[in-house]
N, C-alpha and C positions, 0 to 999 in steps of 0.2 A: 205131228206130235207136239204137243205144248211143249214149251222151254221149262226145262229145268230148274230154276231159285234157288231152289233148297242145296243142290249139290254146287251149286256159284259159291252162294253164300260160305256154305263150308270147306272148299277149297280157297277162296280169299282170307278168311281166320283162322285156318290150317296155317298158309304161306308165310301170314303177316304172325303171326305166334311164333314160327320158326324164328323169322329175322329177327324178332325181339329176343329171345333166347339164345342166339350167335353171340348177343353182343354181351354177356356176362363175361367169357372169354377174353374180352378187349378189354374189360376196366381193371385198370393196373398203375403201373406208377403214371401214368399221365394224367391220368382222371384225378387220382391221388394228389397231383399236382394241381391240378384244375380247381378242384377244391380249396388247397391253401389259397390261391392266390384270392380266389374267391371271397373265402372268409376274412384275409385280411383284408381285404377291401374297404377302404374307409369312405369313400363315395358310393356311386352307385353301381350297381349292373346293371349296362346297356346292351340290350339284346336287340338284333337285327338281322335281319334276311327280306329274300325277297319273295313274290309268289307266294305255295303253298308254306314254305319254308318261313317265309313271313308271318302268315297263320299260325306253325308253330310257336314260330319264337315270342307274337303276341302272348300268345296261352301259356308257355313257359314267363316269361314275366309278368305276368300276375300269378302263378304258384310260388315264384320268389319271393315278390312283395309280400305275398301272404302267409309265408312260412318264417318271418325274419331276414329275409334276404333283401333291404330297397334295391328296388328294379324296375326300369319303364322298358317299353320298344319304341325305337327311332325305327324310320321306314326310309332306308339307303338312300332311298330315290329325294324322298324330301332333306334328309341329311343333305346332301350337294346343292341344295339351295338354302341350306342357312342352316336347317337343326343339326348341324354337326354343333353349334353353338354349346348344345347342352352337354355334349362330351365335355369331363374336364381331366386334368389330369391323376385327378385321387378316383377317375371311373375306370372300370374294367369292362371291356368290350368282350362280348358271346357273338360270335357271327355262324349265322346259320346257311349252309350253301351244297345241296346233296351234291353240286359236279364240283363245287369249289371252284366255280373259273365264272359267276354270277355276276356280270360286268358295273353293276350298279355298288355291290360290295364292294370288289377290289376296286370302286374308283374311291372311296372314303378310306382307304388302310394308308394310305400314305400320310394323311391330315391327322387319323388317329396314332399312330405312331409319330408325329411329330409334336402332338400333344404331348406324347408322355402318357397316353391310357395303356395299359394291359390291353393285350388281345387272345380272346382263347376262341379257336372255331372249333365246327362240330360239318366235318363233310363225309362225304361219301365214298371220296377218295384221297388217301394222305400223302398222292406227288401232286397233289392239285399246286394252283399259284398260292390260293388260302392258306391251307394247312402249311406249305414252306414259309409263309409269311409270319405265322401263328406263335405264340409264343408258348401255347399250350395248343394241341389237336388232340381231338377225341375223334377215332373210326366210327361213323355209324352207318359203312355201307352194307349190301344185303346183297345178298345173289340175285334176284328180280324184282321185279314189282309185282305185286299179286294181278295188276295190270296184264290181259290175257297180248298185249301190244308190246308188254314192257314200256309203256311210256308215262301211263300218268302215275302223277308220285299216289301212290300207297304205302308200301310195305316200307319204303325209304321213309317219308313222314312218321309212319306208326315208330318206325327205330328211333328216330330224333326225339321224337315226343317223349318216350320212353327213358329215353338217356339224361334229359331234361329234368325228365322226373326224379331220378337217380338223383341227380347233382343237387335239385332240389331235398331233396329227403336227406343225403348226406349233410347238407349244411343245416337244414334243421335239427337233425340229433346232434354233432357237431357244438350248435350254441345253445342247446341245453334248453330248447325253443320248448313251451309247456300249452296244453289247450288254453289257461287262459289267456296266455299271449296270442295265441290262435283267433281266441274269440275278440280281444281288439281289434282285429283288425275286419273282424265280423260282427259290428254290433245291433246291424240292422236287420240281423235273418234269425232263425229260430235258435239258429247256434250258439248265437250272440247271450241270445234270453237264456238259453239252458246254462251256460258257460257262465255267463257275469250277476245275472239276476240271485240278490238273497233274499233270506226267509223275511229279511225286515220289509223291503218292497212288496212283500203277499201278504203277509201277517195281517191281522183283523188285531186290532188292539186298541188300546186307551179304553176308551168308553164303550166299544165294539166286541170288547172281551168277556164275554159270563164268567162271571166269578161268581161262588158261594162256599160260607162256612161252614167246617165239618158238621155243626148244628143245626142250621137248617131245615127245616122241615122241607120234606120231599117236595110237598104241595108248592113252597116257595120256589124250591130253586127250578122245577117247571115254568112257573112265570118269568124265570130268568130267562132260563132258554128260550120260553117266546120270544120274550124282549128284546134277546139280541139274534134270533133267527141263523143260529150257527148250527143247531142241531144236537148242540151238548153245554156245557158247563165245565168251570176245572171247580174244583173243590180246595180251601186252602184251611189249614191249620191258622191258632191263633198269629203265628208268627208271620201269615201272609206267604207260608210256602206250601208248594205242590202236596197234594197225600193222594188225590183222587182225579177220575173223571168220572160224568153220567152222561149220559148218552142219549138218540133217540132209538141205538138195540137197547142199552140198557133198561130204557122205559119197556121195550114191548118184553123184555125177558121177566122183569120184576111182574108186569101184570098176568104172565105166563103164570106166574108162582102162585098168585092168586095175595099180595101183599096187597094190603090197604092205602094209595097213598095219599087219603088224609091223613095218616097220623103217621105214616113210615118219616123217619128222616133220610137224609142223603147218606151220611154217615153208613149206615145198612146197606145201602143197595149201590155205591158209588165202583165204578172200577178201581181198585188201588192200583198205584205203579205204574199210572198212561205211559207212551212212549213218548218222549219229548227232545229236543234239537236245540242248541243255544244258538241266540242271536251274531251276523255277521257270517252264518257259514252258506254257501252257496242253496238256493230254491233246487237245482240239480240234485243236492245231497239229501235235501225230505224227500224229492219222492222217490229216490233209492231208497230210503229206511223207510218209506211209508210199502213199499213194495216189499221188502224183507220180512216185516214185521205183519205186515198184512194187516193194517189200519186205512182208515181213507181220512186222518186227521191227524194232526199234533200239534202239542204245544210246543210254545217257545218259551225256555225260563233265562233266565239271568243267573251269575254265578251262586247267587245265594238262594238257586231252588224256587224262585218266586215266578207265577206267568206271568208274562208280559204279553205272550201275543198266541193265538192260532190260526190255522191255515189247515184246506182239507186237500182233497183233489181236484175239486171244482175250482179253488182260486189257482193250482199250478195249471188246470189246463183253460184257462181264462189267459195267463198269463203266457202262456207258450209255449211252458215248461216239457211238455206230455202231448 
């Protein structure tokens, strides 16, 4: 009989679901406490473990750093040859150790506590030597390991991970942490672009921009739009502000109609009332309103109703936006 996968599979994210879900129960005033000291932290969060536990605490400090919390991982082992260096005294120590008794850990708490760092572990057990040592403990033990042996860590990792996350997510609502701070610290992936980039960075402007007067003969302001290869025109009153757009629907609708446009003006056949976005508001926010509005274009005015610039959906997804 072939082996089973399928029923593994869902008995291991059965297991490991449980243990994740035990541990809602356990966050209470300790965690609560884990938290303060946390946030008042005016140095860094140094997180360390060894092993798989290690690999946590890696992956938990970079969601720290990346959420508002500065955080690196020291690795125990090289801590005792010199990187305890970067502990200082305004740092808070996260030590990660499912038995708590993780001989590379506890040989660094003596030196950290003579520092002067906060210590908050996260074990598996809270008469461990860690957690007694600990200034704050957090339980992240579990009934097994989704391990059919009980020995490699699973379901014990997925708990830490999980708990990590927590303490992470609480400190970013906490400091009132917003996506664009988010996106600082991501400014080199798509997020970054969605998050930071505005409409003045897209915008087709200066000399790029079709403009024509509400007078205009139709036949002109088509040579416009060749000219600047944008697919439309804004239309401006004498005063140099918005009244219209034209289009390349609006060309095929007028010619639907059966209008002449040698002699049509624009003024006739312009859309009133384009959808438009002012300049400095995030490239994210056009193509929200260009998706509301159901447009694949807008303009940019300035507070006196005047264009300055436009952008469709081809420059947001050129740029990353989409």
């Amino acid at each position: 009989m072939p082996y089973n996968f399928i029923a593994t599979a869902r008995r291991v994210l059965d297991e490991e679901a449980q243990a994740v879900a035990a541990l809602s129960a356990r966050v209470d005033k300790d965690f609560e406490n884990a938290c303060e000291r946390l946030l008042a932290c005016t140095g860094r969060i140094i997180v360390t473990g060894m092993g798989k536990s290690g690999h946590i605490g890696t992956k938990l400090a970079a969601t720290l750093a990346s959420t508002g919390s500065p955080s690196f991982f020291v690795h125990p082992g090289e801590a005792s040859h010199g990187d305890l260096g970067m502990i200082t005294s305004e740092d808070v120590v996260l030590a990660l150790s499912n038995s708590g008794e993780t001989q590379e850990v506890l040989t660094i708490i003596p030196v950290i506590k003579r520092k002067g760092s906060g210590l908050i572990s996260m074990t598996g057990r809270p008469e461990s030597s860690l957690a007694q040592l600990s200034d704050v403990h957090l339980n992240v033990a579990v009934k097994e390991e989704a391990c059919p042996h009980n020995l490699a860590p699973t379901s014990s990792t997925t708990a830490a991970l999980a708990m990590g996350d927590a303490l992470a997510i609480a400190l970013l609502e906490a400091r009132g942490f917003t996506p664009e701070d988010f996106a600082l610290s991501h400014p080199g992936g798509s997020l970054g672009r969605r998050l930071l980039l505005k409409v003045d960075d897209v915008m087709h402007g200066e000399e790029q921009l079709p403009v024509v007067s509400a007078d205009t003969p139709l036949s002109d302001a088509l040579l416009e739009m060749t000219r600047k290869g944008l697919g439309m025109t804004t239309v401006v009153d004498d005063d140099g502000k918005l009244i219209g757009i034209f289009t390349d629907g609006d060309l095929r609708r007028t010619l639907e109609k059966g209008v002449d446009v040698r002699v049509a003006g624009i003024r006739d056949v312009m859309s009133p009332r384009p959808v438009t976005i002012q300049p400095g508001r995030l490239a994210a926010e056009a193509l929200q309103l260009m998706e509301t509005r159901k447009v694949n274009g807008l303009i940019i005015c300035d507070d006196r109703q005047r264009p300055i610039g436009a952008l469709n959906t081809q420059d947001l997804l050129r740029a990353g936006v989409m």
